[in-house]
C-alpha positions as CSV (number, residue, x, y, z in Angstrom):
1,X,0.0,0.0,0.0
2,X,2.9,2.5,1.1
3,X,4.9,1.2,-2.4
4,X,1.5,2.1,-4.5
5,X,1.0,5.3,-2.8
6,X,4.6,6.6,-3.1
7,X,4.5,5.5,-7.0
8,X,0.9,7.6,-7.5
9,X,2.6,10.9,-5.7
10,X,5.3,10.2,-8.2
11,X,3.4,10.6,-10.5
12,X,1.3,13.5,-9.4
13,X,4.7,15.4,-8.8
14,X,5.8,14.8,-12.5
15,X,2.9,15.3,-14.5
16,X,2.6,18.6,-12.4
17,X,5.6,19.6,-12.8
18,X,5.4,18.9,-16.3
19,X,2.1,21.3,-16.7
20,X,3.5,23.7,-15.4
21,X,6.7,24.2,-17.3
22,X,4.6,23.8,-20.0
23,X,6.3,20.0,-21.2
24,X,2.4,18.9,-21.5
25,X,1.7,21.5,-24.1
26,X,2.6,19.3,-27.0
27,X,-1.3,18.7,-27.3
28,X,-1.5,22.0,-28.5
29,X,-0.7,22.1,-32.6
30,X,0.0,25.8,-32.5
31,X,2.9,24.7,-30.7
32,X,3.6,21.2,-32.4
33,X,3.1,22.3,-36.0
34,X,3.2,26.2,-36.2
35,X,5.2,28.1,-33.4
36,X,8.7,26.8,-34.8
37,X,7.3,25.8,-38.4
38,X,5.9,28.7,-40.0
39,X,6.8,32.0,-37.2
40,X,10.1,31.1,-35.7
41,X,13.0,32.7,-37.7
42,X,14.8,29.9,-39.6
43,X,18.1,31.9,-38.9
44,X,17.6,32.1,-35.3
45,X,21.8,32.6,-34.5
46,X,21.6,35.1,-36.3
47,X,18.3,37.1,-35.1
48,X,19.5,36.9,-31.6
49,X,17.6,33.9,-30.6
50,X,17.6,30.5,-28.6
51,X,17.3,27.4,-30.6
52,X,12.8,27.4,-31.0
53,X,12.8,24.1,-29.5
54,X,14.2,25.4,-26.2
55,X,11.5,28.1,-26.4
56,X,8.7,25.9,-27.3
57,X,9.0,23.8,-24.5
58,X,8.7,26.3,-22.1
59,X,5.7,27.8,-23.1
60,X,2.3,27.1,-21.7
61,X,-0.8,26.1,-23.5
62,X,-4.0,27.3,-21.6
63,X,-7.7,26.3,-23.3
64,X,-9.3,26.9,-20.3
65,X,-9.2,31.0,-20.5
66,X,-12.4,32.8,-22.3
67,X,-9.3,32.8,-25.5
68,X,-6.7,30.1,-25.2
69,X,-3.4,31.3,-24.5
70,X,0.4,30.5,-24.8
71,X,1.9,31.7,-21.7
72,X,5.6,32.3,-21.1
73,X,7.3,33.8,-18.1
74,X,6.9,34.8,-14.2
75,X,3.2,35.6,-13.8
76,X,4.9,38.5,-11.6
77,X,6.7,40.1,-14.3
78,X,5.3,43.4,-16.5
79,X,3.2,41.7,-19.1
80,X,3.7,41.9,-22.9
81,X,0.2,40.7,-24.2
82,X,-0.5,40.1,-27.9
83,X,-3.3,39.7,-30.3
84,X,-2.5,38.4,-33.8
85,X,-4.0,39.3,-37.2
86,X,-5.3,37.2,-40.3
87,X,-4.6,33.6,-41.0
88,X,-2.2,33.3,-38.1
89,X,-2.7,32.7,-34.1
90,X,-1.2,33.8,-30.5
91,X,2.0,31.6,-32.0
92,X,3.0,34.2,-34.7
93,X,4.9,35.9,-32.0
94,X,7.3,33.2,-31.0
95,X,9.9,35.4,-32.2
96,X,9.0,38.1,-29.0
97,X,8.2,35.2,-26.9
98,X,12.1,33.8,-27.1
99,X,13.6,37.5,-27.1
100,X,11.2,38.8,-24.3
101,X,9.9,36.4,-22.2
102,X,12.3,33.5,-22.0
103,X,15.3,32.0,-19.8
104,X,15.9,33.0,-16.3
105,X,17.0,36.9,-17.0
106,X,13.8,37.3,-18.6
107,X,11.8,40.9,-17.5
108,X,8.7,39.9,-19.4
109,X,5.7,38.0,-18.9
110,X,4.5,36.8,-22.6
111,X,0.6,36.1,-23.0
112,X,-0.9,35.5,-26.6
113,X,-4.8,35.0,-27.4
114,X,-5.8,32.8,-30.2
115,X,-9.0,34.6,-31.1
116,X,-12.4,32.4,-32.6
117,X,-12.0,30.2,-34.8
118,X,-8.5,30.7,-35.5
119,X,-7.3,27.7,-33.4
120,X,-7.1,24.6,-34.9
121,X,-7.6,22.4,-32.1
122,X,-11.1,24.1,-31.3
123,X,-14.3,23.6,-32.5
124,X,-16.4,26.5,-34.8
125,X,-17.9,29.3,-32.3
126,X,-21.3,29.8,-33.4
127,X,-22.0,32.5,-35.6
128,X,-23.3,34.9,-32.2
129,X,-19.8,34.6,-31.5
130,X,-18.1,35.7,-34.9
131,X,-18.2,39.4,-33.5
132,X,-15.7,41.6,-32.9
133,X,-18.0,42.8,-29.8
134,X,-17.8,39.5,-28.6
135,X,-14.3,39.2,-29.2
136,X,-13.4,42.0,-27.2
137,X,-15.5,41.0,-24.3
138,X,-13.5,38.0,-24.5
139,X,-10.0,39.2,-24.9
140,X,-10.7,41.9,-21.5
141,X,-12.2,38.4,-19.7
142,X,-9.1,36.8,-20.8
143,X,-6.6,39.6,-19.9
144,X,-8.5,40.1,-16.3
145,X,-8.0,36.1,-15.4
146,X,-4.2,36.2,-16.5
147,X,-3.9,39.4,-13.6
148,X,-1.7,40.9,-15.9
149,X,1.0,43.5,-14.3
150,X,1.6,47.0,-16.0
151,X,0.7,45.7,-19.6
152,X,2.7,46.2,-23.1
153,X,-0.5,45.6,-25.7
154,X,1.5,44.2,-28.4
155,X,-1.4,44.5,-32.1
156,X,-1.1,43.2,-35.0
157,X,-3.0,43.2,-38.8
158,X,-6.9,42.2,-37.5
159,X,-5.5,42.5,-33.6
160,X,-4.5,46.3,-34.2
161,X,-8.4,47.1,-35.4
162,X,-9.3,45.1,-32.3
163,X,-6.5,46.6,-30.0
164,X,-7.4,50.3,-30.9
165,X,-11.3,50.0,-30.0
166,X,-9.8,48.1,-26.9
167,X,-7.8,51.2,-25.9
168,X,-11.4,52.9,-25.7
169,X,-13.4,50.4,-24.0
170,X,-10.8,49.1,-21.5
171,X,-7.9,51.7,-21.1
172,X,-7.4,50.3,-17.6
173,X,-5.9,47.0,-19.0
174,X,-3.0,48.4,-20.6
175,X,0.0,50.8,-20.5
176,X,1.2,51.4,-23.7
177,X,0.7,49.6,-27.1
178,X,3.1,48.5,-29.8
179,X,1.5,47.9,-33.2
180,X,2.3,46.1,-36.2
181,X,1.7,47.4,-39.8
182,X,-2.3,48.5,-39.6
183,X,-2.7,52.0,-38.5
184,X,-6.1,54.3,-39.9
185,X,-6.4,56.1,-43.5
186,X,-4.5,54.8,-46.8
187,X,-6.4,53.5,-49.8
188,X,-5.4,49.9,-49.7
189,X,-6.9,47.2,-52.4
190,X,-9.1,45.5,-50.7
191,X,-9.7,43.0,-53.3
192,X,-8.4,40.2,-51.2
193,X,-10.6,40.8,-48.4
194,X,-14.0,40.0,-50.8
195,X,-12.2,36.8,-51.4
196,X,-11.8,36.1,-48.4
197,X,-15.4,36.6,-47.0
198,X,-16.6,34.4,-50.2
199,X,-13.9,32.0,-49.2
200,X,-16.1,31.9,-45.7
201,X,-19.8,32.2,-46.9
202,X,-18.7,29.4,-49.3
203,X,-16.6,27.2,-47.0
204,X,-13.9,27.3,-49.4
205,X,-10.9,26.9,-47.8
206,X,-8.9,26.4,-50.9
207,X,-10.1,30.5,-52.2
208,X,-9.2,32.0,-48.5
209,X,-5.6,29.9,-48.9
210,X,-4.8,31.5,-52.7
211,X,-5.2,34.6,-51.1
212,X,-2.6,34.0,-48.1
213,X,-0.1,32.6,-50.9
214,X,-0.5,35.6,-53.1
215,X,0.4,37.7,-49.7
216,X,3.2,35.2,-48.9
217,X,2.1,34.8,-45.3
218,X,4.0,32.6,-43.0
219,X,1.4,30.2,-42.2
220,X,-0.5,29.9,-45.9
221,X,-2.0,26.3,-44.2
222,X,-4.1,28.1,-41.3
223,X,-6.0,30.3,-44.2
224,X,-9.1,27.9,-43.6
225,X,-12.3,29.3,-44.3
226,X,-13.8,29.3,-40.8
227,X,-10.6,31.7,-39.8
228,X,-12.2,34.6,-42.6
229,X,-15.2,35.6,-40.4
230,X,-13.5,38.9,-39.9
231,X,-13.9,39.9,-43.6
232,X,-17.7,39.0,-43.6
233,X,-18.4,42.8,-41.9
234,X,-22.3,42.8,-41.8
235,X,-21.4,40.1,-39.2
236,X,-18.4,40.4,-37.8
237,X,-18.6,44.3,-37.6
238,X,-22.6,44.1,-36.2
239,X,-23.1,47.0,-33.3
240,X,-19.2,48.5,-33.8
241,X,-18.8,52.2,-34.2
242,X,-16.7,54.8,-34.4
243,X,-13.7,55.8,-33.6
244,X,-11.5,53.1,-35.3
245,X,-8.6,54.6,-34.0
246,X,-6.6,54.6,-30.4
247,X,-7.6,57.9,-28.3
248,X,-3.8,59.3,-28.4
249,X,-3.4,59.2,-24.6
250,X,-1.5,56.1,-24.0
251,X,2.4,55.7,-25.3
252,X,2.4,53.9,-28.8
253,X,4.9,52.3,-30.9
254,X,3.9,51.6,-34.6
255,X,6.8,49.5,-36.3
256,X,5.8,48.5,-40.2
257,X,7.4,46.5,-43.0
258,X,9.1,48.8,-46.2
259,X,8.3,45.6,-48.7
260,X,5.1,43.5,-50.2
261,X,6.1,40.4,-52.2
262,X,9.8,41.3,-52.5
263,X,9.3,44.5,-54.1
264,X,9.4,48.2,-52.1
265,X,6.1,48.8,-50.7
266,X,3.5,51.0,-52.4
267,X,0.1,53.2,-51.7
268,X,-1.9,50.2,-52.6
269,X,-1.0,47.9,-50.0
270,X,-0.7,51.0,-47.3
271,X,-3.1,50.5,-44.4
272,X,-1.9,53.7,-43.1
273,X,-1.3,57.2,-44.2
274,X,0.7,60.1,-43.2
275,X,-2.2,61.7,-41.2
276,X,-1.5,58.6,-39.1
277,X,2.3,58.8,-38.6
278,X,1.9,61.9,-37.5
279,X,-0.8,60.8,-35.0
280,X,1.6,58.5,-34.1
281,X,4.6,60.7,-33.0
282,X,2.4,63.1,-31.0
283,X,1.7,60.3,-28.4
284,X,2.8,60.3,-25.0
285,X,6.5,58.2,-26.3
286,X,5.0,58.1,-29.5
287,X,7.5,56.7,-32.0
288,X,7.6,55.0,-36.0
289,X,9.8,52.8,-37.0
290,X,10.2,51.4,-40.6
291,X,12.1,48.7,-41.6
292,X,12.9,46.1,-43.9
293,X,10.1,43.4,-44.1
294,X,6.2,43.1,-45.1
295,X,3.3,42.9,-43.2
296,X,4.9,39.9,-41.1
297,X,8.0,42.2,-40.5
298,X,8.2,41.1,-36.3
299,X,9.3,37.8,-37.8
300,X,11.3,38.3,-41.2
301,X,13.4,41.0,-39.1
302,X,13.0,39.8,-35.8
303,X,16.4,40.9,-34.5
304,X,15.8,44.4,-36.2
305,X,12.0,44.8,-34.6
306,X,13.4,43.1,-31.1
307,X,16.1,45.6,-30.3
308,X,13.6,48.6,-31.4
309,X,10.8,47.2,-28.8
310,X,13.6,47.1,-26.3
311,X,15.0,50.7,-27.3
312,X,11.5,51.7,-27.2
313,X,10.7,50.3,-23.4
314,X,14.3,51.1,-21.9
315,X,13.5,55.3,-22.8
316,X,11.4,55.1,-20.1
317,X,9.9,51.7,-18.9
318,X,13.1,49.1,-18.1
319,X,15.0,51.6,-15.9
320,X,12.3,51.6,-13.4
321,X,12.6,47.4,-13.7
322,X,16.4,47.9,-12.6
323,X,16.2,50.1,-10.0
């Protein structure tokens, strides 16, 4: 009896251990077959960064939130928490994850949503939930449970449209923000996003996937049709209004990629104009930085987009964490 009991708190002790160092997050494909696949930089070395592997096994996996999450870091560290854009999930930011929020010297607390419908592993949300009111209920419900500490709001593609209406319902959940690529004006083609809500009205996951190859995206796979619910605005968009844009009153970083399909950039694939930039720069630390990269530019110049977020905090942020 003594033998069998010792052998079952054995056990317990393990497979706790092991959920909370995150070594039972290998259920989670965003972390099997995307985090180091499709968003980690294949030249790690050389971007500054910890073999992916190392990374991946640290990180959390949490379905139980109101969004699930990939968690990395001490749950009493400042917070960087991030929202991902179009086809992609919490797991295109592996790259900030390894520079930010991992190994023993870390300052950072990494937490990633994976909004509806956009996780593999999940079933389809009914369509009451393919809202972006819903989603931001969802994403402050998730935020509150994680008792996030003096929060970096990190925005990306669809997460910067979501972040910036965020910054007016909830400004008590974060800090400052740091956004990626999608700011307000521009005249962008918007071709692609028609496709993409046909691609969902029609379940035609094969249309929303020729649109993600024609943009190069990292993950061209997770362009399934269920994930294009965004695009389809008489739904998704139901009961949102005005202002698209942040209120100005919170510091904010907008960092954005100089290239589209390995050509210089141009108007047409702009989601932002100069109105904008200037908005930008007369923020409280407001700052734009352009680089060399596409819309997906925190991963193809990960190094370059790292050491910028970290010039960015130390101005004003990091001292305080030394001292």
């Amino acid at each position: 009896m003594q033998l069998r009991l010792k052998e079952v708190l054995t056990f317990c002790l393990f497979f706790c251990a092991s959920a909370k160092t995150g070594q039972d997050s290998g259920q989670d494909s965003l972390l099997t077959d995307h985090f180091c696949q499709n968003y980690y930089p294949s030249d790690a070395v050389a971007q500054g960064l910890p073999p992916c592997a190392e990374v991946r096994s640290a990180v959390i996996s949490n379905m139980s939130r109101p969004l699930p999450t990939l968690e990395l870091g001490r749950p009493s560290a400042p917070a960087m928490f991030f929202v991902h854009g179009y086809p992609d999930s919490g797991a295109e930011f592996a790259a900030q994850f390894a520079k930010f929020c991992y190994g023993a010297k870390a300052k950072y607390r990494c937490v990633a949503v994976t909004l509806q419908n956009f996780h593999p592993d999940l079933p389809d949300a009914s369509l009451s939930e393919l809202n972006f009111k819903v989603t931001f209920d969802k994403i402050a419900a998730t935020m509150r449970e994680c008792k996030l500490k003096d929060t970096t709001f990190v925005i990306h593609d669809w997460g910067s449209f979501i972040g910036y209406r965020m910054l007016h319902l909830y400004p008590e959940l974060m800090q400052r923000t740091i956004s990626f690529d999608i700011g307000t004006g521009g005249h962008p083609n918007t071709t692609y996003q028609h496709v993409n809500a046909e691609a969902f009205l029609a379940k035609n996951s094969a249309l929303s996937m020729s649109s993600a190859r024609y943009w190069q995206a990292p993950c061209q796979e997770c362009a399934v049709w269920r994930s294009n619910w965004p695009y389809v605005f008489n739904m998704s968009m139901a009961g949102i209004a005005p202002p698209f844009g942040p209120p100005g009153d919170k510091p904010l970083l907008f960092v954005w990629g100089n290239m589209t399909r390995g050509k210089p950039r141009g108007a047409d694939s702009l989601f932002f104009d100069q109105k904008w930039l200037d908005f930008v720069r007369s923020c409280p630390h407001g700052r734009v930085v352009e680089g060399l990269g596409d819309h997906w530019i925190f991963i193809e110049s990960a190094k370059f987009v790292n050491e910028q977020i970290a010039a960015w905090l130390v101005n004003w942020h990091e001292v305080a964490l030394e001292s």
